[in-house]
BADRENKE-672122 format. One line per field, with one value per residue (C-alpha): residue number from 1; residue in one letter; x, y, z. Coordinates in steps of 0.1 Angstrom, whole numbers, plus 5000, padded with zeros to 4 digits. Layout:
nr: (NUM  ...);
rest: (a  ...);
east: (X  ...);
north: (Y  ...);
up: (Z  ...);
***
This chain:
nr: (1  2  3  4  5  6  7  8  9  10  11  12  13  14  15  16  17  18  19  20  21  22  23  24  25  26  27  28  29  30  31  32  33  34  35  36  37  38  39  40  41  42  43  44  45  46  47  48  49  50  51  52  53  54  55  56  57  58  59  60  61  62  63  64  65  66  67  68  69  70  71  72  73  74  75  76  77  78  79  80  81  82  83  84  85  86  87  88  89  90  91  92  93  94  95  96  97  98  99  100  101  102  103  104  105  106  107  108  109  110  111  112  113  114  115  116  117  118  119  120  121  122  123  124  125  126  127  128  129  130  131  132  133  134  135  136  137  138  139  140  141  142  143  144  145  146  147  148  149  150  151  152  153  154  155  156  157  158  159  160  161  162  163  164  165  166  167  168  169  170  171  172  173  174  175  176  177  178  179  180  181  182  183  184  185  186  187  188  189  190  191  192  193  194  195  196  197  198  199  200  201  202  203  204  205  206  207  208  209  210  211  212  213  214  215  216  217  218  219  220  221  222  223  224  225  226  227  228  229  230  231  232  233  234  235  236  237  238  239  240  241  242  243  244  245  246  247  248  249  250  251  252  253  254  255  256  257  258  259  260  261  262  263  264  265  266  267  268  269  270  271  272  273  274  275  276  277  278  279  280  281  282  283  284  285  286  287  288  289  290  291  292  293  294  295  296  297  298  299  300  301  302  303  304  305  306  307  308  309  310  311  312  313  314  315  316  317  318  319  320  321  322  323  324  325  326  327  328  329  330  331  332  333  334  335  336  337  338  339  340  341  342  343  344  345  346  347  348  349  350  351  352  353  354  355  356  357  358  359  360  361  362  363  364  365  366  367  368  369  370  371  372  373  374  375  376  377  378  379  380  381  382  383  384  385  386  387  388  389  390  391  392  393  394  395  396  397  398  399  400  401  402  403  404  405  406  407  408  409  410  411  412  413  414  415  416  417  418  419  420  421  422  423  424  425  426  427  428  429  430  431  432  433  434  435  436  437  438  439  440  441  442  443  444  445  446  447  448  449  450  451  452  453  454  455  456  457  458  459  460  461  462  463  464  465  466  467  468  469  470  471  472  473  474  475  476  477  478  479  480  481  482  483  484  485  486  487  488  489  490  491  492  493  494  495  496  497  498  499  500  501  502  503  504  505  506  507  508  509  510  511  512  513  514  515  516  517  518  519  520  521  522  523  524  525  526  527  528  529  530  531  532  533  534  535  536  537  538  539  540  541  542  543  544  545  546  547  548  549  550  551  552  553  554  555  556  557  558  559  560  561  562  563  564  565  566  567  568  569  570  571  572  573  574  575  576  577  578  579  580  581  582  583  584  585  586  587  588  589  590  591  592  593  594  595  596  597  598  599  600  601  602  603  604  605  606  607  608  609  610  611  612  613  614  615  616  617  618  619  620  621  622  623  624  625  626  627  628  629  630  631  632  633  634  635  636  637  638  639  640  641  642  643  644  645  646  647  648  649  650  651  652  653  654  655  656  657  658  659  660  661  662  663  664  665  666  667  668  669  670  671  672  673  674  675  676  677  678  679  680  681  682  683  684  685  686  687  688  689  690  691  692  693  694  695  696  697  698  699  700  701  702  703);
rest: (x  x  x  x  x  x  x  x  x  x  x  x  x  x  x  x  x  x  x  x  x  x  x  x  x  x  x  x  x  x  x  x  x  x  x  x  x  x  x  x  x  x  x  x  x  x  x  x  x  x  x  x  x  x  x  x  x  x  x  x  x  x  x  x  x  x  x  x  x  x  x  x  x  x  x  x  x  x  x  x  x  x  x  x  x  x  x  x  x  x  x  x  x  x  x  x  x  x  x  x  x  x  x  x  x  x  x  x  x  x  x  x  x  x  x  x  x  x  x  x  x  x  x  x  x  x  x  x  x  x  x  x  x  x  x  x  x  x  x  x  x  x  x  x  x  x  x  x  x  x  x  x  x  x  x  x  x  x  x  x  x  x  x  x  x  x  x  x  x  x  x  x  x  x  x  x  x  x  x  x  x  x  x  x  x  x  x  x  x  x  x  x  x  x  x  x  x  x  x  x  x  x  x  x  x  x  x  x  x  x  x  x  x  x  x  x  x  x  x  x  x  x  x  x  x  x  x  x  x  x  x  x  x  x  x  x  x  x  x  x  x  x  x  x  x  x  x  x  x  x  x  x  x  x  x  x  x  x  x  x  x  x  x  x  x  x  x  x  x  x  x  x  x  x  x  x  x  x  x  x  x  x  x  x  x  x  x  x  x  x  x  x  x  x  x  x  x  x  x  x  x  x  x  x  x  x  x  x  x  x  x  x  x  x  x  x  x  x  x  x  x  x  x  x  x  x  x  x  x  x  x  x  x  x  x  x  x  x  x  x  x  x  x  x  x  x  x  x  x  x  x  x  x  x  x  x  x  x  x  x  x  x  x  x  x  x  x  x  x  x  x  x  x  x  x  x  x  x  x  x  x  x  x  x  x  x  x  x  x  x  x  x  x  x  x  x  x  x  x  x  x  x  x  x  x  x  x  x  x  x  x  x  x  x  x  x  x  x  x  x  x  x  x  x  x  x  x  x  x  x  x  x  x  x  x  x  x  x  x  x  x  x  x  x  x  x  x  x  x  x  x  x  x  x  x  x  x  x  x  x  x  x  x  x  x  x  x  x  x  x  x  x  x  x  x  x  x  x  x  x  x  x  x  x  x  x  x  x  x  x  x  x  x  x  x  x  x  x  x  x  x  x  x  x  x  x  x  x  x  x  x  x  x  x  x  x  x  x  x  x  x  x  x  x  x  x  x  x  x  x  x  x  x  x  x  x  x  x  x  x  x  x  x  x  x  x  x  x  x  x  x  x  x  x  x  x  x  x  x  x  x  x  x  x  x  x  x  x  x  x  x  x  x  x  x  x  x  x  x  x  x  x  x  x  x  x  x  x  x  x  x  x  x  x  x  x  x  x  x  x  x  x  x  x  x  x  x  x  x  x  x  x  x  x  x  x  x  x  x  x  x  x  x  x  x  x  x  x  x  x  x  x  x  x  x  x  x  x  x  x  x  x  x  x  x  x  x  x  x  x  x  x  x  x  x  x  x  x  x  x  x  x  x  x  x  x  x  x  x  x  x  x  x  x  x  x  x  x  x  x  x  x  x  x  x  x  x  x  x  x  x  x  x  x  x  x  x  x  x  x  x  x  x);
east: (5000  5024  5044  5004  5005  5038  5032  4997  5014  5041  5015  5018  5059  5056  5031  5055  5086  5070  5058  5093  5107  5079  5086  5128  5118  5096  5124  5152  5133  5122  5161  5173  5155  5163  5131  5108  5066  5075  5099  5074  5047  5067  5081  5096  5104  5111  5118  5094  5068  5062  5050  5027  5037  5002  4993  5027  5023  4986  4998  5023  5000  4978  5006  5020  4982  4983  5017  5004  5012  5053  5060  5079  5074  5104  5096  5063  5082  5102  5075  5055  5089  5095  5059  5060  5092  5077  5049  5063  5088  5069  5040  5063  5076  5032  5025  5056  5047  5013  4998  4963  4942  4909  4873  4876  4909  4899  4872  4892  4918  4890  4873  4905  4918  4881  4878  4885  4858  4822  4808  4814  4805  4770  4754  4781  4809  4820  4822  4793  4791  4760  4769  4801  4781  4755  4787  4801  4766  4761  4797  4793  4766  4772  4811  4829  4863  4856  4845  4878  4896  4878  4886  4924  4919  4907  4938  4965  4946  4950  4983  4989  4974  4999  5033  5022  5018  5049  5071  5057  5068  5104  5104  5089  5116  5148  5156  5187  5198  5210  5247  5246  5231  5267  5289  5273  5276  5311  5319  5307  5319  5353  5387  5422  5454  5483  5509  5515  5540  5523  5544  5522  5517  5523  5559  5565  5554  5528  5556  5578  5549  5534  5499  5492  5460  5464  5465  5432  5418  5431  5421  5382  5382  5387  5364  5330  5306  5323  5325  5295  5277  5247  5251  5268  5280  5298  5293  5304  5288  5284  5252  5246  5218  5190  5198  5193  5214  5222  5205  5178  5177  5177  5147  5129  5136  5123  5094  5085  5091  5068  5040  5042  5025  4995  4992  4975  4956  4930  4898  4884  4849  4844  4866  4889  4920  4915  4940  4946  4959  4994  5004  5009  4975  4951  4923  4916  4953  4940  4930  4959  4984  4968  4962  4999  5017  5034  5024  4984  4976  4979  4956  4974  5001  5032  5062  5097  5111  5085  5097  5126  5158  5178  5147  5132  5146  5136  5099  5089  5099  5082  5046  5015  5010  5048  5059  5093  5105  5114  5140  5153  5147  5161  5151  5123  5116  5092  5070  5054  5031  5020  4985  4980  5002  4997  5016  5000  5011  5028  5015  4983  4970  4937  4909  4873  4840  4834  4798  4794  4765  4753  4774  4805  4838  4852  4825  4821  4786  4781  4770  4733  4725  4714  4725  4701  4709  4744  4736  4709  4734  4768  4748  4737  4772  4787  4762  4773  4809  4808  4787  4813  4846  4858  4827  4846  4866  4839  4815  4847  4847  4811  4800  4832  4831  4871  4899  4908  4880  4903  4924  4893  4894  4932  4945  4982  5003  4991  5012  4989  4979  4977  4941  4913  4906  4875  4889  4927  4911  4893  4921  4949  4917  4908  4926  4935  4906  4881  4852  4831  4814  4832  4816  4837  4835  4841  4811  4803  4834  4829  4863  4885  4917  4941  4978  4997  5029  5039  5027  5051  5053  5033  5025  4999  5015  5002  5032  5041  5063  5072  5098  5125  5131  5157  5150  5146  5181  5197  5179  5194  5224  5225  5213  5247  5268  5259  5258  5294  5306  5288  5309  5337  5336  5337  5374  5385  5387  5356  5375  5400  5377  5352  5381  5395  5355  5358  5326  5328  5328  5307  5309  5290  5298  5282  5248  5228  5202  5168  5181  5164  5187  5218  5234  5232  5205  5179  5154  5160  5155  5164  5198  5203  5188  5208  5240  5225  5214  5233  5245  5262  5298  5322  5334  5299  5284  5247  5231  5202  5181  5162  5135  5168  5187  5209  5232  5261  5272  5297  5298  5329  5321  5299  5302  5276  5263  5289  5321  5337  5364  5399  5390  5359  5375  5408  5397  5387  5409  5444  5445  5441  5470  5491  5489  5491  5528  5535  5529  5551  5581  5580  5576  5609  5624  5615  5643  5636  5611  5606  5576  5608  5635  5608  5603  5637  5642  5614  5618  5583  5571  5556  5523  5492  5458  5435  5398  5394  5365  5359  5321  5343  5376  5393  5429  5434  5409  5410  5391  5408  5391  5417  5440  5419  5407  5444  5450  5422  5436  5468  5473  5488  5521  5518  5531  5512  5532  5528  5494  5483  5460  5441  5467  5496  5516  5512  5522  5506  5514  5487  5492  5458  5429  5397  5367  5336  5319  5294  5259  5234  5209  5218  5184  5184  5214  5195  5166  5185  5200  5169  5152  5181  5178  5136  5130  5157  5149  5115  5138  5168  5144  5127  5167  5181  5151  5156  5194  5189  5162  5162  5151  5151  5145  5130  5122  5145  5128  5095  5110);
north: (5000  5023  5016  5025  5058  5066  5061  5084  5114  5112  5105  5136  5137  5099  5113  5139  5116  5094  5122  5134  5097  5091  5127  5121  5087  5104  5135  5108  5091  5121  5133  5098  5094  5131  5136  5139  5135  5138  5105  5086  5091  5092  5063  5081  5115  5120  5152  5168  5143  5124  5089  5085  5056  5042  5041  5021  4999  4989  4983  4961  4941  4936  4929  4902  4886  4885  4869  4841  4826  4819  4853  4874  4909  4920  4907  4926  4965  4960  4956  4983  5007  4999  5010  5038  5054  5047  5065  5096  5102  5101  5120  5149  5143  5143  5174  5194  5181  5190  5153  5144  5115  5127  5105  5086  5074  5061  5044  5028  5015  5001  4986  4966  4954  4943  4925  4892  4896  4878  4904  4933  4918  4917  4888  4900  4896  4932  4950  4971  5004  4997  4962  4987  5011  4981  4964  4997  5002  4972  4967  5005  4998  4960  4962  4993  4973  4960  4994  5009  4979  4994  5026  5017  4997  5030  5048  5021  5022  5056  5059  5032  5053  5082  5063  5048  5082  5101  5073  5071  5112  5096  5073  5097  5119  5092  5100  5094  5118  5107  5122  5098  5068  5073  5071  5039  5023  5036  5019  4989  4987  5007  4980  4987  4962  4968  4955  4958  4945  4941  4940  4923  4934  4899  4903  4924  4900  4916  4916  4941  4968  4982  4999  5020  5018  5059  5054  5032  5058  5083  5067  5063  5099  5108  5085  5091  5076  5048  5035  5048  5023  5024  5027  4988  4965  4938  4913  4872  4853  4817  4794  4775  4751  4729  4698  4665  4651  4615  4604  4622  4605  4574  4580  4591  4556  4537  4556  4553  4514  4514  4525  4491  4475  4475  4498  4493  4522  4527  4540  4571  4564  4527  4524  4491  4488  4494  4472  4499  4483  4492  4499  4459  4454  4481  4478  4518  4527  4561  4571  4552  4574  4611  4601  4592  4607  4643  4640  4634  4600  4601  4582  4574  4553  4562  4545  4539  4570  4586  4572  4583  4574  4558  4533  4532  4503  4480  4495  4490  4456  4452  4426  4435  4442  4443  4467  4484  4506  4524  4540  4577  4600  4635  4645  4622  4583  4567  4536  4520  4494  4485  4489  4473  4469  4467  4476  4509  4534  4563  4591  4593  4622  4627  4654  4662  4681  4701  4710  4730  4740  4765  4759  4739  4747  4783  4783  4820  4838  4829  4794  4791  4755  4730  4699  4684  4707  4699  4660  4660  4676  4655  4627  4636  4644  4608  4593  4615  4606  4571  4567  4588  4597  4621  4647  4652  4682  4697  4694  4707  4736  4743  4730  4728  4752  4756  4769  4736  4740  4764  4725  4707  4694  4682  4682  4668  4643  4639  4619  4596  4623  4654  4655  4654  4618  4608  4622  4604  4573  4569  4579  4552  4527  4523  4518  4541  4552  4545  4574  4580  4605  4613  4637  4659  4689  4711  4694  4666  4658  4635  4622  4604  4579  4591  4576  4558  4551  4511  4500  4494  4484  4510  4508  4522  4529  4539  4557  4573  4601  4614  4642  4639  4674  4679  4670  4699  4688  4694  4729  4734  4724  4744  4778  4771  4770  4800  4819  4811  4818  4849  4861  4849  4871  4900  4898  4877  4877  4862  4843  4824  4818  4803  4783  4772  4758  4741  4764  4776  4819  4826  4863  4882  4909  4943  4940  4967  4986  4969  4936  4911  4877  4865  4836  4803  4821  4828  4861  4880  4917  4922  4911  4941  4964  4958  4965  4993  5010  5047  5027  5001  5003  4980  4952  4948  4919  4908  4871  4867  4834  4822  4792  4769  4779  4811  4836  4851  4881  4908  4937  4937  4970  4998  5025  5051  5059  5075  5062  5026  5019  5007  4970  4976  4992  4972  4943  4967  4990  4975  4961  4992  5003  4979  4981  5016  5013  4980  5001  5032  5008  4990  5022  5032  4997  5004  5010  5017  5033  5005  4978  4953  4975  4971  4934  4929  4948  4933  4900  4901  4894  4917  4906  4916  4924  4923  4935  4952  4977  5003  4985  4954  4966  4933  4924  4887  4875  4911  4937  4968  4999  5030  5010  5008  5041  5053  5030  5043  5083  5072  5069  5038  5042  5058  5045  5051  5062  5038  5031  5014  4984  4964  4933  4951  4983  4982  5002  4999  5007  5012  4991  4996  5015  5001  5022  5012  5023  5049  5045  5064  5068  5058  5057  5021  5021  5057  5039  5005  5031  5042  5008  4995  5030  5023  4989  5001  5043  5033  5019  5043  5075  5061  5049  5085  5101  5079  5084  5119  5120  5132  5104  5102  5064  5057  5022  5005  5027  5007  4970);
up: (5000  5006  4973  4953  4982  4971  4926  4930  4949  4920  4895  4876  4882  4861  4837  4825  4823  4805  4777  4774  4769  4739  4722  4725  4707  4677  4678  4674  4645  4628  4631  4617  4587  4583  4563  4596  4582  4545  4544  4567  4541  4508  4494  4470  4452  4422  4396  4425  4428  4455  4454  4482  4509  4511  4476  4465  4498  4483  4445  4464  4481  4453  4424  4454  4453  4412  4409  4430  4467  4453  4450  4477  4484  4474  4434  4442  4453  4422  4397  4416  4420  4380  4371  4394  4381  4343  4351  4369  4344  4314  4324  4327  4297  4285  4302  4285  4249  4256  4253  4268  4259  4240  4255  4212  4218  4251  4241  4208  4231  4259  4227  4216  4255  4260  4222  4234  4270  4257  4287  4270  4232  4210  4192  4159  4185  4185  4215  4232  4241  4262  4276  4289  4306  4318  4336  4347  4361  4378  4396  4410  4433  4439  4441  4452  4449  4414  4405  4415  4397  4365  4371  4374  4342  4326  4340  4328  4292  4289  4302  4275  4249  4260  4263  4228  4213  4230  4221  4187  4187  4193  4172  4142  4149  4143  4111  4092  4065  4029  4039  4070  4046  4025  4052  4064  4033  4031  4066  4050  4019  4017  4026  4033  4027  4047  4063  4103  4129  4167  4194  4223  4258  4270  4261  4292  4327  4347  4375  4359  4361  4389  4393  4430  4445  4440  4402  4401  4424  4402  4368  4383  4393  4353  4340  4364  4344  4336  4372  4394  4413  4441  4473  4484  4511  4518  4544  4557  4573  4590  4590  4623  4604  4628  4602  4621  4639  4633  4664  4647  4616  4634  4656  4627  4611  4640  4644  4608  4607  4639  4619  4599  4629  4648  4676  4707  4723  4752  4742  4766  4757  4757  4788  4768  4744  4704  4684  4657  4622  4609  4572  4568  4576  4572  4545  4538  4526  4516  4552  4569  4547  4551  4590  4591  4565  4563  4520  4516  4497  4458  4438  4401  4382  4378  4362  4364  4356  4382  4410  4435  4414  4442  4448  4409  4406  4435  4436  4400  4405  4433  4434  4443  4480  4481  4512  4506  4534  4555  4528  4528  4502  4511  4542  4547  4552  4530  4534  4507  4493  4460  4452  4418  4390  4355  4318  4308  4280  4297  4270  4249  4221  4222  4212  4224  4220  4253  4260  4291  4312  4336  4368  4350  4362  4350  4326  4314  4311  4275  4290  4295  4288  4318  4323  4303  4274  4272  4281  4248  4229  4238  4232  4197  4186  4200  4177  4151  4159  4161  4131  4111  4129  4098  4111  4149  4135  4120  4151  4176  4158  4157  4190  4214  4244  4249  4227  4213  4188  4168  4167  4158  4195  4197  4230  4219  4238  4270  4304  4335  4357  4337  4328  4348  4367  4343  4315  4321  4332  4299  4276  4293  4299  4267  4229  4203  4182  4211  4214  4243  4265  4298  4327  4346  4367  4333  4315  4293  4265  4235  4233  4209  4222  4199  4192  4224  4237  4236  4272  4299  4338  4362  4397  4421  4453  4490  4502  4540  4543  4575  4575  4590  4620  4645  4676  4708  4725  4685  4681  4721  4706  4676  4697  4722  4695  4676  4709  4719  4691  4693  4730  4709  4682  4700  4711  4679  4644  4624  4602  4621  4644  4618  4608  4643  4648  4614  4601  4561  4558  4529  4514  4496  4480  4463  4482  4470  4493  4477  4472  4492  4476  4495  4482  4503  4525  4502  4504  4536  4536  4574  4569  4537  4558  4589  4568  4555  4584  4598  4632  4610  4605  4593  4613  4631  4637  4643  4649  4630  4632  4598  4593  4589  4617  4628  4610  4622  4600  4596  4575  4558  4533  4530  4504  4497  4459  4442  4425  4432  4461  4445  4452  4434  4400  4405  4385  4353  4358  4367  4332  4318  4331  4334  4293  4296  4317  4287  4259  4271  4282  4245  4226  4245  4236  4192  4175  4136  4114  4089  4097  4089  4112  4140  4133  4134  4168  4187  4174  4159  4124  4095  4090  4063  4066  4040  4033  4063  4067  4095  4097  4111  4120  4129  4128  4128  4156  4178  4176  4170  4159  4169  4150  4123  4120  4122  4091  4075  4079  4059  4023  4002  4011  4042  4074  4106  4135  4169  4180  4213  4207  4226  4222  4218  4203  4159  4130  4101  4063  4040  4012  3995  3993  3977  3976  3971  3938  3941  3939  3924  3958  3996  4006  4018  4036  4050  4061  4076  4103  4106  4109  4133  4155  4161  4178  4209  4209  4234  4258  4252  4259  4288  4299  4293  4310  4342  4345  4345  4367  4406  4422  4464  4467  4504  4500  4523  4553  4543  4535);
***
């Protein structure tokens, strides 16, 4: 009591300390992002424009739900940040070329996305103005959500119909004159001859020549564009992985070979002991294995090349009501017995007639037929069929209700399995050229056996799998480890200590800030972001624990956007110079003017090039276009002075010029550039605009 007396007569005192803690929290946040209001609700801003936080974090959420349940966030913020950026960018470039999308070209471009929708078309098949403004009608006051999905339909059509038409604006404008036309067909058509002598870079050792870390740094400096990167990072780590232990694996055998025989348990409501029957002996194998199993019971055949490959073998061979097991596969143990077994083909064509009704599976509006309808009317066509089996192409195309009736009902080659059950049973049940009516949750199908493999050995199988999990006292174990090693690291160095405990460092290197991919680990954003967060500096180190086990990483690197560290640029650049330093030392070696009093000197041999054209300026198997060109500047006769190559140092002597002849027009070759220019210039704009763009990316704050 006196404690309670004691907090009320402070009450006001605690009040106030508590405020102050909660505003030094939102003052040290707002300070930290260093945006305060506008990064917490901007995702983004670019040229100006901000992209909202809430509005990206919904397109998100609903591009994640229509790539399906394998996609990952992160795939999801790309798409999204891609679209977002496209859209931004261009619609600056709309509202400064005066572009707007008039209410016709709207509705042409609804017209053509909707051509193929049988909601929106007539009895002609053309689409309907009022069936449009019927749906539109409808979904407003039934479905506010599908009604906003329309209206973003309408938005992405017309911004369709606007990136079409500015980009179409580009494109008008890439036009090559007749002057430029010449010249190309000059660079393809005009060839020198002439005689060089090369004297390699290899001839000096990359030992004799020594490039600083101040002359990469130097080199990168003068060549910005060339080597600007993202902001990156660098880390290591070590993976301390809950595998099972081999006391594990055993366990996991016995239990699994325990469910081979009957168990006995006592029965809470009748008071007595139930004999309950084991794989060997039950009679429902179906409910035995998805009571039991970690894999649900699956009913079909399958054959050799089906089966686990380290057991194919021994299971096809195996009898009927055979048990094989338990064996290991992986990370699981498998039990199983054969079912039936019988010599099957293992892929069959076929083709159908499809007649839906009302209800069927996915069956679109269009459908209006009952049951009986589409019963009546499948069974007038088997008639038909049967009677005259040249007529089922004729009456897929009229009658079918699915896309194979552009095929005259072929379905192709077809594997046990694929199909629905009715449908695969009949078409592997039955011999080629076999026709028949089969029901299934898509309607009724008149169906034709078609051509099938020769038959060979499959078996049915009931087959328990129990995964195989690391027991409690392993995960215990697991957890020790990577926390002593954790104390450890912070008075030693991670990799010998890594090595001293036998564990394998993996790097990875040139993280950028929005990946999400590590190698070895898989998807994991919190590991990126912890590298790239303020309080991070190099040499940290941070457990984190995944579904698999625990990480233990280190940042090794962190460089903000801008240009590349040495290490970075060293392996691009080094060779550079090291050729650069080669070339000057042999020029200082050349003694002689003549290609032959070179040779001589450098031990080298005269050699000749013939045909060679500034389109494809190749010398022997190396590209070399400044030597080239040089060659190219120089008359018959004329000897180059010393040129540094990409292979070595040449000179060349023009032994031949040979122009091509001249042509009345050079319209062609005019419009090839301009043909060859078009298909990339969409991408090239959009590029150019992006690069020079102002963008403020906040997305790491968010994921």
């Amino acid at each position: 009591m006196a404690i309670l007396n004691s907090i009320r007569k402070r009450g006001i005192f605690l009040i106030l300390i508590i405020a102050l803690a909660l505003f030094a929290f939102i003052l040290s946040d707002v300070l930290t992002k260093g945006g305060g209001t506008k990064v917490q609700d901007t995702i983004a801003t670019v040229n100006g424009t901000d992209i909202s936080r809430q509005s990206f974090m919904e397109e998100v959420e609903a591009t994640q739900r229509s790539m399906g349940p394998n996609a990952n966030t992160s795939q999801a913020v790309n798409m999204v940040w891609e679209r977002e950026l496209r859209r931004v960018i261009l619609d600056e470039q709309y509202e400064k070329a005066g572009l707007s999308v008039e209410k016709a070209q709207l509705d042409d471009a609804l017209k053509s996305s909707l051509a193929n929708n049988p909601t929106f078309l007539n009895e002609a098949g053309q689409v309907d103005d009022g069936k449009i403004q019927e749906y539109i009608a409808s979904i407003k006051t039934s479905s506010p959500e599908m009604y906003q999905q329309w209206l973003n339909f309408e938005q992405n059509t017309a911004d369709a119909v606007l990136q079409r038409t500015y980009l179409n604006m580009v494109k008008g404008g890439l036009r090559t004159t007749i002057a430029e036309g010449e010249q190309e067909y000059h660079f393809q058509n005009d060839n020198l001859n002439f005689n060089y002598v090369m004297v390699p870079y290899s001839k000096i050792a990359d030992e004799e020549v020594k490039v600083s870390d101040e002359e990469i740094k130097k080199y990168v400096a003068a060549h910005p564009n060339e080597y600007e990167v993202e902001a990156q990072a660098d880390i290591q780590y070590v993976f301390f992985s809950e595998e099972p232990s081999e006391s594990d694996i055993e366990e996991a055998k016995t239990e699994t070979a325990a469910l081979l025989n009957n168990k006995v348990e006592f029965n809470q409501d009748t008071k007595s002991n139930d004999t309950i029957a084991g794989f060997r002996n039950t009679t429902d194998y179906e409910e035995f294995v998805n009571v039991n199993s970690d894999v649900p019971y699956y009913d079909r055949w399958m054959f050799k090349d089906e089966l686990p490959q380290t057991v194919a073998d021994t299971l096809i061979n195996l009898n009927e009501g055979a048990i094989y097991g338990p064996y290991k596969v992986d990370n699981s143990f498998y039990l199983s017995k054969v079912l039936e077994t019988k010599k099957m083909p293992d892929s069959a064509e076929s083709k159908h007639i499809l007649i839906r009704y009302v209800g069927t599976l996915r069956a679109p509006e269009t459908i209006t037929k009952t049951k009986e309808e589409a019963q009546k009317l499948a069974d007038s066509i088997l008639n038909v069929v049967k009677k005259d089996k040249s007529k089922f192409a004729e009456l897929a195309t009229e009658f079918s209700d699915d896309s194979s009736k552009d095929n005259g009902g072929e379905l192709g080659n077809s594997t046990p399995g694929r199909m629905v059950p009715a449908f695969d049973k009949f078409i592997f049940n039955n011999p080629t050229g076999t026709i028949g009516l089969v029901e299934t949750d898509f309607g009724f199908h008149i169906v034709e056996v078609g051509k099938q493999s020769e038959p060979k050995k499959a078996i049915k199988l009931a087959t328990v799998v129990k995964e195989i999990e690391a027991s409690d006292k392993t995960i215990n174990d697991v957890f020790s480890k990577a926390s002593k090693f954790e104390v450890a690291l912070q008075d030693g160095d991670f990799s010998e200590l890594a090595k001293a405990q036998n564990l394998e460092v993996k790097p990875v290197n040139n993280l950028g800030k929005m990946e999400s991919n590590i190698p070895g680990i898989g998807a994991n954003r919190p590991i990126v972001n912890w590298a790239f967060e303020d309080d991070t500096k190099v040499g940290d180190i941070k457990r984190f624990s995944i579904p698999e086990g625990y990480i233990l990483a280190q940042l090794t690197r962190k460089n903000e956007k801008g240009l590349m560290s040495v290490e970075q640029a060293s392996p691009t650049v080094k060779p550079i110079l090291l050729n650069e330093k080669k070339a000057k030392k042999i020029r200082e070696s050349i003694s002689g003017n003549t290609l032959e009093e070179i040779a001589k000197n450098q031990n080298v041999s005269v050699q000749t090039a013939t045909g060679v054209t500034m389109a494809n300026p190749m010398i022997g198997a190396t590209n070399e276009p400044k030597v080239v060109g040089a060659a190219f500047g120089t008359k018959p006769g004329q000897t180059t002075s010393l040129i540094d190559g990409k292979n070595g140092v040449y000179k060349v002597k023009t032994t031949a010029f040979n122009p091509a002849p001249k042509m009345e027009s050079y319209v062609n070759y005019a419009n090839q550039l301009s043909t060859k220019a078009a298909p990339a210039s969409q991408n090239a704009v959009y590029n150019a605009l992006k690069k020079k763009a102002d963008i403020e990316d906040n997305r790491a704050t968010f994921y």
